[in-house]
N, C-alpha and C positions, 0 to 999 in steps of 0.2 A: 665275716670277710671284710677285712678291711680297703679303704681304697685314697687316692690320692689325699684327700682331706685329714684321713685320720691318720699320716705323714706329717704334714704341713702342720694339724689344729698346734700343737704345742708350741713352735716358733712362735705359728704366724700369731696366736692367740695373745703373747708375749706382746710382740710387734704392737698387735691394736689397741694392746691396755696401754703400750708407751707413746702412741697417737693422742691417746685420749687424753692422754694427763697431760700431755705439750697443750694439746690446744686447748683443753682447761683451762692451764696454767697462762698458756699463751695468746690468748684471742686464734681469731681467724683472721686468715688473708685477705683483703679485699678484693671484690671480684672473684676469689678463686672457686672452682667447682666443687668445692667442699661446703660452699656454704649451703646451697641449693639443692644439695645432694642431703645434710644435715636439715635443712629445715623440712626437704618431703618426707622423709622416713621417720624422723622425729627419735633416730637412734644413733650412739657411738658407734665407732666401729666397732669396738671391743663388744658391743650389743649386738652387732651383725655376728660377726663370727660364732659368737656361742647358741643363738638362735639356730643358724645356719647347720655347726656342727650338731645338735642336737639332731637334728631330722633323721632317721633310717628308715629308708626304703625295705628292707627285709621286712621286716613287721606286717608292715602297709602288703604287700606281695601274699608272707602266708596267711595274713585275714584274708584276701581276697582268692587264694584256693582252698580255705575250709570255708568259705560262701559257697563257691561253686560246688562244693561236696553232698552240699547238702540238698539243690536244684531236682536230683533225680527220686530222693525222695518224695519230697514236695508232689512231683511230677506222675507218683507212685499212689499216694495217696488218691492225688485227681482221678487216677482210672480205677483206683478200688471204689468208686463211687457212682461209676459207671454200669456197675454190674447191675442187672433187669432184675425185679422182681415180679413174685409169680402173685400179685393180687391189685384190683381194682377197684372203682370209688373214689368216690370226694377225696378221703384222706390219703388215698394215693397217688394223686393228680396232687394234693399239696408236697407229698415229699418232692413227689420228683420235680416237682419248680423249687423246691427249696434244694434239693440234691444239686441239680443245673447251678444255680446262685454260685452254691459253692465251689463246686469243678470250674466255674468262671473266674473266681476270687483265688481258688491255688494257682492257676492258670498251667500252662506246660511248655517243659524244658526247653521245644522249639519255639518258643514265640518269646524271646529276653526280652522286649520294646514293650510288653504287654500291659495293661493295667490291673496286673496280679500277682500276688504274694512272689509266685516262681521270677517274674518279670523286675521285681522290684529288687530281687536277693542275686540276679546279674545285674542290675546295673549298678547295685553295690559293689560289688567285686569288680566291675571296667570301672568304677569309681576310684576304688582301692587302688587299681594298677595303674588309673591316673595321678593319681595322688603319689604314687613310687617314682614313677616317670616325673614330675617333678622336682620330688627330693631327691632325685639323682642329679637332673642338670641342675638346681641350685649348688650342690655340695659342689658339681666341677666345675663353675661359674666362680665359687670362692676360692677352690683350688688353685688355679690359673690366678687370679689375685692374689693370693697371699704368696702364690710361688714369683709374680713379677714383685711384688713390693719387697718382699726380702732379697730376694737381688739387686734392689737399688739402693741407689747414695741416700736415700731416707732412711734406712734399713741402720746401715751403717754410722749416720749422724744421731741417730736416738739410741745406740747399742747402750751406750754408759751416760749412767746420768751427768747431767749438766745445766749449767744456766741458759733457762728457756729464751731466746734470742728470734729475732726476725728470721733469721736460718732455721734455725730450729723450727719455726710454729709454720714456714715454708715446705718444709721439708715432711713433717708430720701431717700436712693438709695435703701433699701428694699419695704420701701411704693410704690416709685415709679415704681422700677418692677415690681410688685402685675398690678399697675395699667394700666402701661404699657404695660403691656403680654398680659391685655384684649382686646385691642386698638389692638395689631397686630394681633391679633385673630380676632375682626372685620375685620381689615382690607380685609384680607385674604378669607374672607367666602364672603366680599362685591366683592371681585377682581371675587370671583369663579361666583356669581351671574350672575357678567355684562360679563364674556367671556360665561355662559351657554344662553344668550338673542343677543348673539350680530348676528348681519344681519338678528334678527328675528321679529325685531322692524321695518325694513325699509318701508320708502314710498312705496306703491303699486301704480305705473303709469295705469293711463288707455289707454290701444291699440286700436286704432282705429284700425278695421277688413278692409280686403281686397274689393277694390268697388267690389261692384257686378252691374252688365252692367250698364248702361249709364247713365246718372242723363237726364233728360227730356224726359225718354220714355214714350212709350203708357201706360196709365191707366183703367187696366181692374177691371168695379166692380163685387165680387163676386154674383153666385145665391143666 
């Protein structure tokens, strides 16, 4: 499915490679918000754009419904584990704290916030679908940039090559603001993303539970 961006990538892509070579070629304006814009991201526009088009949200989407696919096995597993046995004794007072451990560590489908396997493999996938949700508004963040800069008099001054001139490196520090502005605008919503997930992704270790009495006791079978 294509969408606004991958309309525009060709142009505008064009557009920022000839941004970039102006002000190469041509220094930067002083004062103008190209530089500040260039010194925090520490990219061309023509680095924006292709970063930017690169991103697709579908990917990011179908990982995060073959995660959720897989929750109710998971969840499946936990209560085959659950099932009573007919004998008693030491050594079956250790299964079943060693059984419990476990059905703790898969965890189940209703509890996603959990600190278990099941818990860890949805927040992967709302991870995933945040992750989409971002490379969506970046792409139409650049969209809307590269659709205003090509419609301006920068557009048009850098269409055909020519001697790079105070116009010129004016004119290509406008385009490149435009595009630039988008790029730290991702940036920024990407930075907010990865501090709203961070230590919510981590490994969950399995604990092994406390023995319970003796490993080689007597063995009672149940009635």
């Amino acid at each position: 499915m294509t969408d606004a961006l991958d309309r525009l990538a060709g142009p505008g892509g064009d557009l920022a490679r000839r941004v970039d070579a102006a002000l190469i070629a041509g220094g930067l304006p002083p004062d103008h918000a190209v530089v500040d814009l260039l010194r925090n991201l520490r990219a061309l526009p023509g680095d924006v754009v292709d970063a930017i088009c690169a991103l697709r949200p579908a990917p990011l989407r179908a990982a995060a419904d073959a995660a959720r696919r897989h929750l109710d096995g998971y969840a499946e597993s936990a209560a085959d584990l659950t099932v009573a046995v007919a004998w008693a004794g030491p050594t079956s007072e250790r299964y079943r704290a060693r059984r419990r451990a476990l059905v703790a560590h898969l965890g189940s489908a209703g509890d996603p916030g959990a600190e278990s396997m099941t818990g860890r493999l949805a927040a992967t996938a709302s991870y995933l679908d945040d992750l989409a949700d971002w490379a969506e508004e970046a792409r139409a963040g650049l969209a809307r940039a590269l659709a205003t800069a090509l419609a301006s008099t920068a557009a048009v001054e850098l269409a055909a090559p020519s001697d790079v001139d105070r116009a010129t490196t004016g004119h290509a520090a406008d385009a490149g603001a435009l595009i630039l502005a988008a790029g730290a605008r991702a940036y920024e919503s990407g930075r907010v993303v990865a501090e709203r997930w961070a230590g919510r992704l981590d490994e969950v270790v399995y604990r092994e539970p406390a023995d319970v009495g003796a490993p080689g006791g007597a063995l009672r079978l149940g009635d």
